[in-house]
Each structure stands twice: as structure tokens, then as C-alpha cells.
DOPA-91367 format. One line per field, with one value per residue (C-alpha): residue number from 0; x, y negated, z negated. Coordinates in nm, 2 decimals, padded with zeros to 4 digits. Layout:
<sites>
num: c(NUM, ...)
X: c(X, ...)
Y: c(Y, ...)
Z: c(Z, ...)
</sites>
This chain:
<sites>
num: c(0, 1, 2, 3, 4, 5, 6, 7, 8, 9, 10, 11, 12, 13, 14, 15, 16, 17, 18, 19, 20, 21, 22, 23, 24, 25, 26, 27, 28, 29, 30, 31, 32, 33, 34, 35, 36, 37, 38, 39, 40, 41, 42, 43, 44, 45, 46, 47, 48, 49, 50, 51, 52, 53, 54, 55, 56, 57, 58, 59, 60, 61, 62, 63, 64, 65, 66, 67, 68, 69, 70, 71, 72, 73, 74, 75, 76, 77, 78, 79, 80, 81, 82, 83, 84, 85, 86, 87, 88, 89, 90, 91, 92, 93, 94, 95, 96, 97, 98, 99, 100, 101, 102, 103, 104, 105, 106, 107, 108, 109, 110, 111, 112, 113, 114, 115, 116, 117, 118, 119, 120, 121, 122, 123, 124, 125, 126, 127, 128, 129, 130, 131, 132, 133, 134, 135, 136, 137, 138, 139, 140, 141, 142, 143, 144, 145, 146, 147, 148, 149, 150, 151, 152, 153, 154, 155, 156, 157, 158, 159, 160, 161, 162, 163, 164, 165, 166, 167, 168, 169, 170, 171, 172, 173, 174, 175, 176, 177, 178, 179, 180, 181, 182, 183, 184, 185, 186, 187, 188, 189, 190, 191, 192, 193, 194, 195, 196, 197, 198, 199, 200, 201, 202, 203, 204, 205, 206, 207, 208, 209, 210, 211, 212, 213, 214, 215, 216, 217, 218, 219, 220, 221, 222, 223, 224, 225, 226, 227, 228, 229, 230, 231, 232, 233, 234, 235, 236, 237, 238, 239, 240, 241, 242, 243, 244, 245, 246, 247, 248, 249, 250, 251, 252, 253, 254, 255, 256, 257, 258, 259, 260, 261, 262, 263, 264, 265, 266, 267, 268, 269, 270, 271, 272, 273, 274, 275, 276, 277, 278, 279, 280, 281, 282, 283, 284, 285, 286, 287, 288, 289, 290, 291, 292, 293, 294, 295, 296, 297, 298, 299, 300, 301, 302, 303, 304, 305, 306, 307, 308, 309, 310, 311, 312, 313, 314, 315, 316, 317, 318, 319, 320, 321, 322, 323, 324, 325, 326, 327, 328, 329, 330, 331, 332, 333, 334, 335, 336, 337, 338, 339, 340, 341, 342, 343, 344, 345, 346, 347, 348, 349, 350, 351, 352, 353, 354, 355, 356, 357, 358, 359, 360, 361, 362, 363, 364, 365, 366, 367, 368, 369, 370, 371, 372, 373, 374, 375, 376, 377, 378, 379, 380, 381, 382, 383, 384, 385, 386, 387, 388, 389, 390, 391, 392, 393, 394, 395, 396, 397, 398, 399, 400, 401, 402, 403, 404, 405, 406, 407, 408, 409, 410, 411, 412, 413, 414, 415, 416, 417, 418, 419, 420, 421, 422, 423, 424, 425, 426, 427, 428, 429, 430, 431, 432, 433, 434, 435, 436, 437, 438, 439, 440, 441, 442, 443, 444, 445, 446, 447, 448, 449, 450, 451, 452, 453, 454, 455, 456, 457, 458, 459, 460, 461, 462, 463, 464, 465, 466, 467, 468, 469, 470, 471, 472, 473, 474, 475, 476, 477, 478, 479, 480, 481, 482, 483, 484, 485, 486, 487, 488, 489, 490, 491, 492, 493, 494, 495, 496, 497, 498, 499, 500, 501, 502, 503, 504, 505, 506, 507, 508, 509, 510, 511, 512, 513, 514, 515, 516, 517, 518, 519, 520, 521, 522, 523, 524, 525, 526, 527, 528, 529, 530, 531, 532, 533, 534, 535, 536, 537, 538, 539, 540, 541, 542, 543, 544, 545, 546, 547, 548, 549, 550, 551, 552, 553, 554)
X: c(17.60, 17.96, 17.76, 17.72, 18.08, 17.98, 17.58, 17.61, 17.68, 17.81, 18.14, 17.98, 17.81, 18.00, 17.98, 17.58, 17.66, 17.78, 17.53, 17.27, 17.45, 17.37, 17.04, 17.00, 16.70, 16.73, 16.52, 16.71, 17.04, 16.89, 16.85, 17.14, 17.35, 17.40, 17.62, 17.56, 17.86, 17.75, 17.95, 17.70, 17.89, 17.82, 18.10, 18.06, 17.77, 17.72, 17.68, 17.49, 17.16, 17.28, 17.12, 16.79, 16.92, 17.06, 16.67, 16.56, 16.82, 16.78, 16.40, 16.48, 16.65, 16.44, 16.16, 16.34, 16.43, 16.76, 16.90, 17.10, 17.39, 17.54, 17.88, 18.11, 18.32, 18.50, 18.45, 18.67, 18.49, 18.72, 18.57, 18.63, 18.98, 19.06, 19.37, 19.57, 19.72, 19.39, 19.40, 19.72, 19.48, 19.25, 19.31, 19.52, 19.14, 19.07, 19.29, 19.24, 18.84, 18.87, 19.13, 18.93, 18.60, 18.74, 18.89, 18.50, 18.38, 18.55, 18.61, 18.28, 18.16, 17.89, 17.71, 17.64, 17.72, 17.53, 17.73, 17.61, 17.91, 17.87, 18.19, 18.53, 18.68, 18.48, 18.26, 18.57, 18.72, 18.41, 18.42, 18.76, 18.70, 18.34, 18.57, 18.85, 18.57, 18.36, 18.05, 17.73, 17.74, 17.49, 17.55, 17.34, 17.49, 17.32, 17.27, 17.38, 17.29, 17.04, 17.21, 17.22, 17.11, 17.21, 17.12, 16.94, 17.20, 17.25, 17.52, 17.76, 18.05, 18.31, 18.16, 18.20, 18.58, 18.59, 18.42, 18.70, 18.97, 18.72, 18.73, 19.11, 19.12, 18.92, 18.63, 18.33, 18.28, 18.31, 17.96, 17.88, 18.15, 17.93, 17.59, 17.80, 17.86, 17.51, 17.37, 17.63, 17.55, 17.19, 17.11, 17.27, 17.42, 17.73, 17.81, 17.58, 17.82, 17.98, 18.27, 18.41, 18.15, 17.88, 18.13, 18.21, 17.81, 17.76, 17.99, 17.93, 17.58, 17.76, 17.96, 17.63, 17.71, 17.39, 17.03, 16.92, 16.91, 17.17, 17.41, 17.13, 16.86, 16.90, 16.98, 16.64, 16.44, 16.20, 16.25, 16.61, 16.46, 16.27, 16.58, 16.75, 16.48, 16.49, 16.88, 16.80, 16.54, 16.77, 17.09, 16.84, 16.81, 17.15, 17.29, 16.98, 17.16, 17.50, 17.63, 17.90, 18.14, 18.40, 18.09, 17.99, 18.30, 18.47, 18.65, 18.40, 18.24, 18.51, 18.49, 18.17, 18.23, 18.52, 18.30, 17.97, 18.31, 18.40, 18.03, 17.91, 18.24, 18.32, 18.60, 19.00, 19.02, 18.81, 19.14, 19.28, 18.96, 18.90, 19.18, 19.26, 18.90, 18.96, 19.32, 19.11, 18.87, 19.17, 19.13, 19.45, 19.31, 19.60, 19.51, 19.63, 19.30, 19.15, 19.24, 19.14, 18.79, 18.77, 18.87, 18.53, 18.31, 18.13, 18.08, 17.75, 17.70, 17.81, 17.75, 17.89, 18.15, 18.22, 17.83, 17.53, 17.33, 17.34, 17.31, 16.90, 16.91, 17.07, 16.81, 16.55, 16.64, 16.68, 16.98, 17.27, 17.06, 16.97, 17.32, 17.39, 17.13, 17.25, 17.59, 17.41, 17.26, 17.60, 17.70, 17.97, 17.83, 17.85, 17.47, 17.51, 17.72, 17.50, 17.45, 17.37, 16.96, 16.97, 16.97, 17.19, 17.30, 17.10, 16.80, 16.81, 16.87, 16.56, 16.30, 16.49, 16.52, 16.68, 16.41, 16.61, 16.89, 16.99, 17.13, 17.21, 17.32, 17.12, 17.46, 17.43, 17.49, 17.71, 17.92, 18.24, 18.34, 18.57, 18.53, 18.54, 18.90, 19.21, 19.55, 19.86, 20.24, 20.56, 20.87, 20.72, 20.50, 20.65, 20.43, 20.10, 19.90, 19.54, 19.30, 18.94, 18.88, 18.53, 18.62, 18.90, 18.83, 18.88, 19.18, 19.37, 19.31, 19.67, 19.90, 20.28, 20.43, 20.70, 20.70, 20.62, 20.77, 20.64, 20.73, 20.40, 20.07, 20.06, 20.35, 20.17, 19.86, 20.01, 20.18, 19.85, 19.67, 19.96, 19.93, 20.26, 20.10, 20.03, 19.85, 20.03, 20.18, 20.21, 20.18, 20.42, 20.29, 20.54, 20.63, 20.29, 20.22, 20.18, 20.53, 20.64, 20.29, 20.28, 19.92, 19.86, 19.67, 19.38, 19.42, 19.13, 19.21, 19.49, 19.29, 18.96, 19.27, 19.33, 18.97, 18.86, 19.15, 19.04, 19.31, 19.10, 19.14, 19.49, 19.68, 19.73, 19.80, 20.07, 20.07, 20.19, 19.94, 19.56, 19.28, 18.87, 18.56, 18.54, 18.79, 18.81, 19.04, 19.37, 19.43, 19.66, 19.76, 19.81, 20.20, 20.40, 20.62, 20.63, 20.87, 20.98, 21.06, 21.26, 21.02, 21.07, 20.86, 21.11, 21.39, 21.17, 21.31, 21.17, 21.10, 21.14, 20.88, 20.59, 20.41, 20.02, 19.86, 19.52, 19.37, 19.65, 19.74, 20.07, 20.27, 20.67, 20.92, 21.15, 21.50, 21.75, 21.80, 22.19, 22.06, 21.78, 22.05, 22.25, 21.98, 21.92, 22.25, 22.26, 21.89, 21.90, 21.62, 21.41, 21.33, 21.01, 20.78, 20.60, 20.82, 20.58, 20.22, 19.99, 20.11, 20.45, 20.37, 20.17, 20.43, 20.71, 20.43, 20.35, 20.46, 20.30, 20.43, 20.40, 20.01, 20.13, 19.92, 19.76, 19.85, 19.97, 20.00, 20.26, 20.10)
Y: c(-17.90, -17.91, -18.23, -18.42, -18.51, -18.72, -18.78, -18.87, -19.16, -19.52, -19.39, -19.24, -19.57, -19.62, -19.23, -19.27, -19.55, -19.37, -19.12, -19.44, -19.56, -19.15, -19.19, -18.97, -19.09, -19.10, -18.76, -18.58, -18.66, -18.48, -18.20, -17.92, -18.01, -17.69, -17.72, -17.56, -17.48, -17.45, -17.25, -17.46, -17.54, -17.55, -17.33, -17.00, -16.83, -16.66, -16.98, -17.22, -17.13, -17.20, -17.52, -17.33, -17.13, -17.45, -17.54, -17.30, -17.26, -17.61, -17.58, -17.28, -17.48, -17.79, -17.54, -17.39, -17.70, -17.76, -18.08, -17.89, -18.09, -17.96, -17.98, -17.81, -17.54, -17.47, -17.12, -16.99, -16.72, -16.49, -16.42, -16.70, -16.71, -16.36, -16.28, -16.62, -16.90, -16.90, -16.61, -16.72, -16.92, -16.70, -16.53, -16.83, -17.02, -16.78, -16.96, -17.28, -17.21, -17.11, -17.36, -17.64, -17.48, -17.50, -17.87, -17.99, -17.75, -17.89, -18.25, -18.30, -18.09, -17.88, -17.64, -17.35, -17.27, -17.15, -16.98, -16.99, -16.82, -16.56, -16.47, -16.30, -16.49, -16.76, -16.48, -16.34, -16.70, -16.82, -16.49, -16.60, -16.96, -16.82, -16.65, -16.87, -17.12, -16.89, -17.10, -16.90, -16.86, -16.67, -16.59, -16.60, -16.52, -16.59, -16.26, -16.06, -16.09, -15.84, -15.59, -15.65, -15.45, -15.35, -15.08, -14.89, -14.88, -15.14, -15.31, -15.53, -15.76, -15.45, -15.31, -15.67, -15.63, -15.28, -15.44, -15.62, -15.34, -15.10, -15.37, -15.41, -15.05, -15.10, -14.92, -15.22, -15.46, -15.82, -15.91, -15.61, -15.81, -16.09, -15.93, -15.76, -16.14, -16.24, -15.97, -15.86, -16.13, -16.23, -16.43, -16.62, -16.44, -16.22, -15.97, -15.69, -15.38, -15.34, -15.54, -15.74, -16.01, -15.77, -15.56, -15.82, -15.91, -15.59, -15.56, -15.87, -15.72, -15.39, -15.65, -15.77, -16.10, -16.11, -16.06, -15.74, -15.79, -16.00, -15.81, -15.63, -15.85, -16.00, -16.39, -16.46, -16.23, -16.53, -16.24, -16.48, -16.78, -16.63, -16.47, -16.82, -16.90, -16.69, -16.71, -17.11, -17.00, -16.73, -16.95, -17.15, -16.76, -16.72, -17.05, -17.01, -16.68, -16.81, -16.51, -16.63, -16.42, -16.27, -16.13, -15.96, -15.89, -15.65, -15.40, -15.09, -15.35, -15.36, -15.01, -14.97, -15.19, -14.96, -14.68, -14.84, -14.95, -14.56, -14.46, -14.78, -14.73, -15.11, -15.28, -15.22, -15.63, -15.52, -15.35, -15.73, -15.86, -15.70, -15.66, -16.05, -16.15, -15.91, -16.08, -16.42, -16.23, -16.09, -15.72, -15.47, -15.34, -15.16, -14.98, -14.63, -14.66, -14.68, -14.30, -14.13, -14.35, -14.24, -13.86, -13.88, -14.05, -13.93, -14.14, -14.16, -14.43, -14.47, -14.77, -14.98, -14.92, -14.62, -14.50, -14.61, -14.80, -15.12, -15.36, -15.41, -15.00, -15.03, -15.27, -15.08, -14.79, -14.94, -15.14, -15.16, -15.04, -14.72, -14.61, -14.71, -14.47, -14.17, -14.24, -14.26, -13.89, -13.78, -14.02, -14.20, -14.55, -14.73, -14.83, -15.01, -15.31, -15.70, -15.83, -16.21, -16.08, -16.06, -15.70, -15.42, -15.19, -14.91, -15.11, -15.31, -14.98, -14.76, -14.67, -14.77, -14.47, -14.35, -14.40, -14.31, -14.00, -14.09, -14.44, -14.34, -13.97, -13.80, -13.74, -13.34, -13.41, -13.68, -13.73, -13.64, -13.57, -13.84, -14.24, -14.48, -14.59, -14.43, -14.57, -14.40, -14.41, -14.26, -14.37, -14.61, -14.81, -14.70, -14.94, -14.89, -14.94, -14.89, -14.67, -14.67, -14.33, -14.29, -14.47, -14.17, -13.94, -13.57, -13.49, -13.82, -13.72, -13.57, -13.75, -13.73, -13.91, -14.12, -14.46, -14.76, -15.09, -15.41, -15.75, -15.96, -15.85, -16.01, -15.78, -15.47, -15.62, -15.66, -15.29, -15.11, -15.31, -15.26, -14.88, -14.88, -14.65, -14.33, -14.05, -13.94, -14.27, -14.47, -14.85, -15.01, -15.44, -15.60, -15.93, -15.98, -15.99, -16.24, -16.42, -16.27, -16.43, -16.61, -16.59, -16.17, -16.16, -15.91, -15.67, -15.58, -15.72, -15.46, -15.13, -15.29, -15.30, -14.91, -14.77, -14.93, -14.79, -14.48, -14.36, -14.42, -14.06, -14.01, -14.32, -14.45, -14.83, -14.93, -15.27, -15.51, -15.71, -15.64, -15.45, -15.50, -15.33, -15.35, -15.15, -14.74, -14.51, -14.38, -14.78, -14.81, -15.18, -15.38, -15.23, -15.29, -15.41, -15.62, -15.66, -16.02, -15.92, -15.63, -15.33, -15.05, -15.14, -15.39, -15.05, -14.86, -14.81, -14.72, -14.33, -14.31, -13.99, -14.12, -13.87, -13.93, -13.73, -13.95, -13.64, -13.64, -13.99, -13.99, -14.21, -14.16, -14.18, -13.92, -14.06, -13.96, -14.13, -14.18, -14.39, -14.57, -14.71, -14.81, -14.96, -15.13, -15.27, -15.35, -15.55, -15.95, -16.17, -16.34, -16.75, -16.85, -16.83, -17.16, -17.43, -17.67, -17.76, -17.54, -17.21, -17.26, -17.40, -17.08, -16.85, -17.00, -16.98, -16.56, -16.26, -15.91, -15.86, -15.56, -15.50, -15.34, -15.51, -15.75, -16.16, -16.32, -16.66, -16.79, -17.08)
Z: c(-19.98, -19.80, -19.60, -19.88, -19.84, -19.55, -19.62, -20.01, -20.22, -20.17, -20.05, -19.76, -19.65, -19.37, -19.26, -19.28, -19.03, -18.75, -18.81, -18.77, -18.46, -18.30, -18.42, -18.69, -18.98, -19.35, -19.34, -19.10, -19.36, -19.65, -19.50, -19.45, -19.14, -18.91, -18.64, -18.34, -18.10, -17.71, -17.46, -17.20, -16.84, -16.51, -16.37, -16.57, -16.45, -16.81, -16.95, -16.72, -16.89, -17.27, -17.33, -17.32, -17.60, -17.76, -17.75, -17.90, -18.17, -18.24, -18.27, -18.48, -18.70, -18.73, -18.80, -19.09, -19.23, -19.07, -18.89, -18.56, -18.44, -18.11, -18.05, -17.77, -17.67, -17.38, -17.16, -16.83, -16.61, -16.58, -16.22, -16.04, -16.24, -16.13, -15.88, -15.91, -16.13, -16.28, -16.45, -16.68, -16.85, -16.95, -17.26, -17.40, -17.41, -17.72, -17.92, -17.80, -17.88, -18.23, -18.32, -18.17, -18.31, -18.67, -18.69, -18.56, -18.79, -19.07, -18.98, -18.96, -19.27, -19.12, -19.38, -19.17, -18.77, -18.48, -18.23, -17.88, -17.65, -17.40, -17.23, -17.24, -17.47, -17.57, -17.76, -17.99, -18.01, -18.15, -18.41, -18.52, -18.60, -18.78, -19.01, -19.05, -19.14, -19.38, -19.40, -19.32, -18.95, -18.67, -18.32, -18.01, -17.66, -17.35, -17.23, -16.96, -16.56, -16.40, -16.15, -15.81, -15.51, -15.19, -14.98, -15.22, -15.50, -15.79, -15.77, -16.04, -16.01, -16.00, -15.67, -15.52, -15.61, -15.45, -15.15, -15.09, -15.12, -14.91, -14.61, -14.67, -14.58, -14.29, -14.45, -14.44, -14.21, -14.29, -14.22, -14.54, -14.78, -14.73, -14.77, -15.12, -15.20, -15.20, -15.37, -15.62, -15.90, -15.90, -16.17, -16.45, -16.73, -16.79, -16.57, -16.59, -16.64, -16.99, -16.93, -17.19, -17.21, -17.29, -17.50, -17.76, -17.75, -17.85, -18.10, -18.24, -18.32, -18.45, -18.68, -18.82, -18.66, -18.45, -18.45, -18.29, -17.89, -17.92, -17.64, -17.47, -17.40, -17.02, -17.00, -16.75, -16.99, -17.23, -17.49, -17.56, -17.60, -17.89, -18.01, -18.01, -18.19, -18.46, -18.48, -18.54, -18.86, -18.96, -19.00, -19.31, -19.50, -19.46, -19.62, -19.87, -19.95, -19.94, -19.66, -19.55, -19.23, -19.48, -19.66, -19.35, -19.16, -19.38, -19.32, -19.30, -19.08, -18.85, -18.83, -18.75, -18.50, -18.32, -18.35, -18.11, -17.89, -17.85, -17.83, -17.57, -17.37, -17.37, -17.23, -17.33, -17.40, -17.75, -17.84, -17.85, -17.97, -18.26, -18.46, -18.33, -18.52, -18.83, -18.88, -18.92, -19.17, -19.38, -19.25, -19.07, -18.83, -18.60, -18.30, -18.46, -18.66, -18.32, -18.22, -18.52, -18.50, -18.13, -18.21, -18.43, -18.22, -17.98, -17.61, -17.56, -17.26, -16.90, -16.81, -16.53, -16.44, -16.59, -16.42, -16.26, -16.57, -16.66, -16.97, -16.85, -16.89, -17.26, -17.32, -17.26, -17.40, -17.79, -17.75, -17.99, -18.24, -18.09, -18.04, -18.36, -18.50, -18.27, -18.47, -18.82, -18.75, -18.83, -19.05, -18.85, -18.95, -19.28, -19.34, -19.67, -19.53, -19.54, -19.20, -19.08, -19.08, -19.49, -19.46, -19.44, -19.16, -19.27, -19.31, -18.96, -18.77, -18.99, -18.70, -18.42, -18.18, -17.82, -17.57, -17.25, -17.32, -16.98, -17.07, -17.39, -17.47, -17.80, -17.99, -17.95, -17.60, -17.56, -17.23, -17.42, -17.78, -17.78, -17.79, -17.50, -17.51, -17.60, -17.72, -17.58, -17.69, -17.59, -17.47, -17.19, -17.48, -17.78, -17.96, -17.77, -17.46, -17.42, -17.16, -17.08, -17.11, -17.06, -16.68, -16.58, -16.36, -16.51, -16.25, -16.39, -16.76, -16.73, -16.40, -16.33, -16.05, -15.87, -16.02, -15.80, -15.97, -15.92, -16.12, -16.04, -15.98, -15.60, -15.48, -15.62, -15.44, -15.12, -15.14, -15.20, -14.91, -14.66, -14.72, -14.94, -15.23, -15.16, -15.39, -15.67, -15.70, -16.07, -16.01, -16.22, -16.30, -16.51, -16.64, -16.68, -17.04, -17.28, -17.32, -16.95, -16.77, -16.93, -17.05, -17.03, -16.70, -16.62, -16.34, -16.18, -15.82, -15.84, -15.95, -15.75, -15.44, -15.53, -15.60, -15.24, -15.05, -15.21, -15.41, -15.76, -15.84, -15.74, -15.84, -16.19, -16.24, -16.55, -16.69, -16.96, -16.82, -16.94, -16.82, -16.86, -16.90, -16.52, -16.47, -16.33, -16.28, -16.48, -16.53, -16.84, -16.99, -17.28, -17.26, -17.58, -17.59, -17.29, -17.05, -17.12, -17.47, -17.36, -17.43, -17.22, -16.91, -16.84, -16.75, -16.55, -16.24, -15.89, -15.81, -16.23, -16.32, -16.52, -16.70, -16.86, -17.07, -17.17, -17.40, -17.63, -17.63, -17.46, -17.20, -17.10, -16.81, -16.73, -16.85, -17.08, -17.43, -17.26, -16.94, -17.17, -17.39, -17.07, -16.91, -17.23, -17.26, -16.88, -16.92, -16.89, -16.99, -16.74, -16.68, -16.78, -16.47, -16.65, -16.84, -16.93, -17.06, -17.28, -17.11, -17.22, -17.56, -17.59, -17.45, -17.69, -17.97, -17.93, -18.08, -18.03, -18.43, -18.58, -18.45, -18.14, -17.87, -18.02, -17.97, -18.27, -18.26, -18.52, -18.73)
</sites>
């Protein structure tokens, strides 16, 4: 066993006693040491209910055999970092999760890990240290939230956005924002629409990462503690077994996974996930694969905010499984791939069924032909930039307009609430990406700003910046290159024609190849908005390489 390194022999004396001094007995040392990483804080609402599922894993483990030893991760709630400062931060904590995941991983010489994350990027930061590791590993999330409810309708943390932009427009009172605000997010868990949270839960399942349930099945629901549970007992088989993440994220795995992202509808940030996590495991995975797995695949879910179900709804009707099984009937699913149960694909998903074609479509009837998300090119992102398609309205599949240039995402804020944009506009956000941020901010304040002035099916919304699953309307980001680094964002200029055309996959500006080179030429770089600490570290450290998009961070 790895932990014999520190457990083992008269060398290790003085290892076994620091173990003594945390209490550990001679019995719990000859036994395998699984680590267990908790996402557990107090300020993420997805997250304040881990150390149940640390319980439970733990007594999964101790069950099996095991001796669990918890250690930490950090987790930022992308909610309450929305719109500000705050938000910078975000996407650079993937890094800083499965770097720091992997030197207590392997300092500490753990034989097997159980993951315990459940948000934005705590789940895929947690999926690249698992394979960077390669010891057996499990995951178990802490489910999403129930919906919320007002008047009638369920309700999500996207509408609570919305709320906002709608009273900005003088469309609710203040005294509705608030009742929004008490009844948007009811219970602990991430947030209940297929944002990015529950979208990397799922895949991770799809991956073969996690039991079955493990991005369905509602945080409040006791049906998770048992999963925890099992996760904990299941972690034992696996290191038994010797199945380690590399064994189980391979490539067809990873393409597996891109198809339940086209059929679910999940959020654009999986198009920075994914290929981030299969760079770990030692897989290409550019986003060019992502259109021709999207032009196959069927979308077969609308579920908030793309339409009026929620991850409670997906739960009921089979879960992960079920859609994956829709896919299998026409063989758009590799079945013969090992997963973290033992088993493989095939045999997990064998008598699982649809039980509610309203939540998810029967695959003969899906709610398009096409996947989820698209990823567009042209002359405005002659690398990529990414869409979720399954969230456009059908009168902005194809949009040309004036564009309207912005170089922070607080100016194009204060435009659309001051009445500035008007329909047919194309919201320009630049600056914004990863090196320009820095940190690659999400924009949902600014398409939650444009949806409740009402203009969701009339405006589109360009970034270098990122989008979510919680986003609707024509709302294109992930812009590469980005404007910092001189891609051709940075050279729009104001009243510039835009043209979209989301069906076949295309993005440009009106300009001649003449006044693109002079702009070019004319183009200066801009100061760093942030000089020092982690930000700039991170900024200096970044390249979107030769994977379009997607963050590479130089080693």
C-alpha cells in the first residue's frame, strides 16, 4: 500500500508518532488510508451540509475496512461572488483546488480519495487533481437545492437575477424583489436549475466518476446520505480492484461525457471544464470535437433555465442514467467503458428507463436534433467562443446588429439599466477574459440586466468573459482569443455590424481584411487592471494555447 511509506517499518517511527499524537490506534494504521477531501463551509450554500456526507462516507469507509482521513478544500459560491471584484476569483480557485488537492494527496500518501465537492469549480478542480493523482478515487457531491416558489411558479437562482433587472426596468416592486429573495433558494444545496454546479455533477456521473444519483439526487433528500454511504464502501472495491481515474477517464469517456452535456443542456463553463480535466488525464479534447458530438446528439432536457423543470424533476424521472439510456437506443454512448461502481457503462445503465418524457424527451422526440451547446467561429473568435443553444430563443438563432462596445462588465451594466440598449443591439464585454480580467468573469448580472428589461429575445450579449448554465438568451462567451492578448474582440469598434448565425456555427463583424489589419497595427496593449497577489500571478501564468478557450496554466 502507497501508506505504507508513512505507516511501515522502523523508519516510519516517528511518522506513526504524529499519527499517535491525532489519535489514530495501531488498528486503524493497518488498514488502507483513504483520504477524504471536504468541500464543507459555511458560506457556499451548496456546501454547508457536506459534513453529513463526510459522515457518511467516513462510515462507508470504516464499514468497508477503510481508515477515512478528512482533509480540506476550499469552494467560492459563485452567487454571492457574482457582479463585483468577487467574481475575478472565481475560476482561478480551480487551479488553486486541484494543485492544493494533489500536494495533500501526495504528501501525505493516501491510498485512495473520496471526493466530496459540489460547486462550480470546486467539482472539476477536484476531477483534475483525481487524475493528476491516479490513485483509485470516488466522488460524492452534496446535491442540488429544491426549487423555490412564488406565486404559483417555481422559481431558481436565475429568476432572482431577472428580478432584479425586471425592477430596474420599473417592472416589480421592491417589496416583490424581496419576497423573490426569500423564496428563490430554499434549502441548502446547489442551485436547482442545470447550471454549472449540477452540470459537472452530472457529468461527473456520465464520466463514470460517480455512483448513480450522484448529480440528481436533492441535497435535503436522506436518499444522499445513503449514497455517501455507499461511495465510502465503494472506494474499498475500487482500490481492491486497483481502478484507478486514468482507467476510467479515457477518452471515449470523455466523449460520452460531451454527449449527456448536449442531451442535458448543461452550462457553457463545461466547455472549460472538460477539456481542462481531460488535459490532466492525458486526453485532447478541443472544442471542434464538441460540434460534431453536438450535430449527433440529440437535446433532450429543458431544464432551468433553458425551461420550467428542475434537477428534483431529473431526479425523478431516472436521472443521469435515464438520459443516458435514451442516448444508448441509438447508440450514441460507448457502453463498454469501467466506471468507479466496478462495472461498465452498459451494465450500470441496463434497466434504467425514462419515467417522465416531459423532463426528459424519449429520443424520437427530442426538443431539437442538435446538442445543448454550440461553438461558433469567424472572424470575431477566430479560435472559438461558446453558446448555450438549447437557452436561445428561435428568432435569435440567426441576429445581425449595431455593435455596442463595452470594456468592463459594469459599464455594459449601467448602459442596459439606463435604457442605453435598444433591440437589435449586440452587447460587446471586453477585457474580461482570463489575462484581460484578470480571472475570466461570469456574466450573468449582464444578460440577467437584459432578459428583465425585456430585450432577451432581441439583444445578443458578446464576451471574452464567460457565461453559465444560468444563462438565456443569444448570450455568446468564452471569446478567443481575448482581448488582452490582441484577438479580435479587442478591434471591434462601436456601430461595427455583428452578424450570428448559432445553427451553422458562425460569429463575424462586418470589416474589411484592409481596416482589420489597420486596426491591428493601430491596437496597443492594455495595463493590468490587477498588479499584484494571486490574480496577477495567475494572469502572468495563463495562456489560452492552442485549445481555443480553454485555460492553460503553464507549469
Amino acid at each position: 500500500m502507497r501508506s505504507n511509506s508513512v505507516t511501515k517499518g522502523v523508519q516510519q517511527a516517528p511518522h506513526r508518532s504524529l499519527f499517535n499524537a491525532l489519535g489514530y490506534t495501531k488498528e486503524e494504521l493497518n488498514k488502507p488510508l483513504i483520504g477524504i477531501v471536504s468541500s464543507q463551509n459555511e458560506i457556499v450554500p451548496g456546501h454547508m451540509n457536506l459534513d453529513k456526507i463526510v459522515d457518511a462516507v467516513k462510515m462507508g469507509v470504516a464499514m468497508a475496512g477503510g481508515t477515512p482521513v478528512v482533509f480540506p478544500a476550499i469552494a467560492v459560491c459563485d452567487g454571492i461572488a457574482m457582479g463585483h471584484q468577487g467574481m475575478k476569483y472565481s475560476l482561478v480557485t480551480r487551479d488553486l483546488i486541484a494543485d492544493s488537492t494533489e500536494a495533500m494527496a501526495m504528501a501525505h500518501c493516501f491510498d485512495a480519495l473520496v471526493m466530496v465537492p459540489n460547486c462550480d469549480k470546486n467539482v472539476p478542480g477536484l476531477l483534475m487533481a483525481a487524475a493528476r493523482i491516479n490513485i483509485p478515487t470516488i466522488f460524492v457531491s452534496g446535491g442540488p437545492m429544491l426549487a423555490g416558489k412564488m406565486k404559483g411558479k417555481r422559481t431558481c437562482l436565475s429568476d432572482m437575477f431577472e428580478a432584479v433587472g425586471a425592477y430596474n426596468a420599473g417592472k416589480i416592486s421592491i417589496d416583490e424583489v424581496e419576497e423573490y429573495e426569500n423564496k428563490a433558494c430554499p434549502t441548502c444545496g446547489s442551485c436547482s436549475g442545470m447550471y454549472t454546479a449540477n452540470s459537472m455533477n452530472c457529468l461527473t456521473e456520465a464520466l463514470g466518476m460517480g455512483l448513480k444519483g450522484n448529480g440528481t439526487i436533492p441535497a435535503v433528500y436522506s436518499e444522499r446520505i445513503k449514497l455517501a454511504k455507499h461511495a465510502g464502501m465503494k472506494i474499498m472495491e475500487l482500490l481492491e480492484k486497483d481502478i484507478k481515474p486514468r482507467d476510467i477517464m479515457t477518452e471515449d469517456a470523455f466523449m460520452n461525457a460531451l454527449a449527456i452535456d448536449m442531451a442535458l443542456g448543461c452550462s457553457t463553463n463545461s466547455m472549460l471544464h472538460l477539456p481542462a480535466i481531460a488535459y490532466e488525464s492525458g486526453v485532447d479534447l478541443n472544442l471542434d470535437i464538441a460540434n460534431d458530438i453536438s450535430a449527433k446528439t440529440p437535446n433532450l432536457c429543458h431544464l432551468a433555465p433553458a425551461g420550467n423543470t428542475f434537477m428534483e424533476d431529473l431526479d425523478d424521472a431516472g436521472g443521469v442514467y435515464a438520459v443516458m439510456s435514451e442516448l444508448n437506443k441509438k447508440g450514441l454512448i460507448k457502453t463498454d467503458l469501467i466506471t468507479c461502481t466496478g462495472l461498465t457503462v452498459g451494465e450500470n445503465i441496463s434497466g434504467c428507463v425514462n419515467k417522465d418524457a416531459e423532463v426528459i424527451r424519449p429520443i424520437e422526440n427530442p426538443y431539437s436534433q442538435t446538442g445543448g451547446i454550440a461553438v461558433l467561429k469567424g472572424n470575431l473568435a477566430p479560435d472559438s467562443c461558446v453558446v448555450k443553444r438549447s437557452a436561445v430563443s428561435p428568432e435569435m438563432m440567426i441576429h445581425e446588429g449595431p455593435a455596442r462596445v463595452f470594456d468592463c462588465e459594469e459599464d455594459a451594466i449601467n448602459a442596459i439599466n439606463s435604457g442605453k440598449i435598444v433591440s437589435g443591439d449586440v452587447v460587446v464585454i471586453r477585457y474580461e477574459g482570463p489575462k484581460g480580467g484578470p480571472g475570466m468573469r461570469e456574466m450573468l448580472n449582464p444578460t440577467s440586466a437584459i432578459m428583465g428589461m425585456g430585450l432577451g429575445n432581441s439583444v445578443a450579449l458578446i464576451t471574452d468573459g464567460r457565461f453559465s448554465g444560468a444563462t438565456r438568451g443569444a448570450s455568446i462567451g468564452h471569446v478567443s482569443p481575448e482581448a488582452a492578448v490582441g484577438g479580435n474582440i479587442a478591434l471591434v469598434e462601436e456601430g461595427d455590424i455583428i452578424k450570428i448565425d448559432i445553427m451553422a456555427n458562425k460569429i463575424d463583424f462586418v470589416v474589411s481584411d484592409e481596416e482589420l489589419n489597420k486596426r491591428r497595427e493601430n491596437w496597443k496593449p492594455r495595463q493590468p487592471k490587477i498588479t499584484t497577489g494571486y490574480l496577477a500571478r495567475y494572469a502572468a501564468m495563463v495562456t489560452s494555447g492552442n485549445r481555443g478557450a480553454i485555460l492553460e496554466v503553464k507549469k
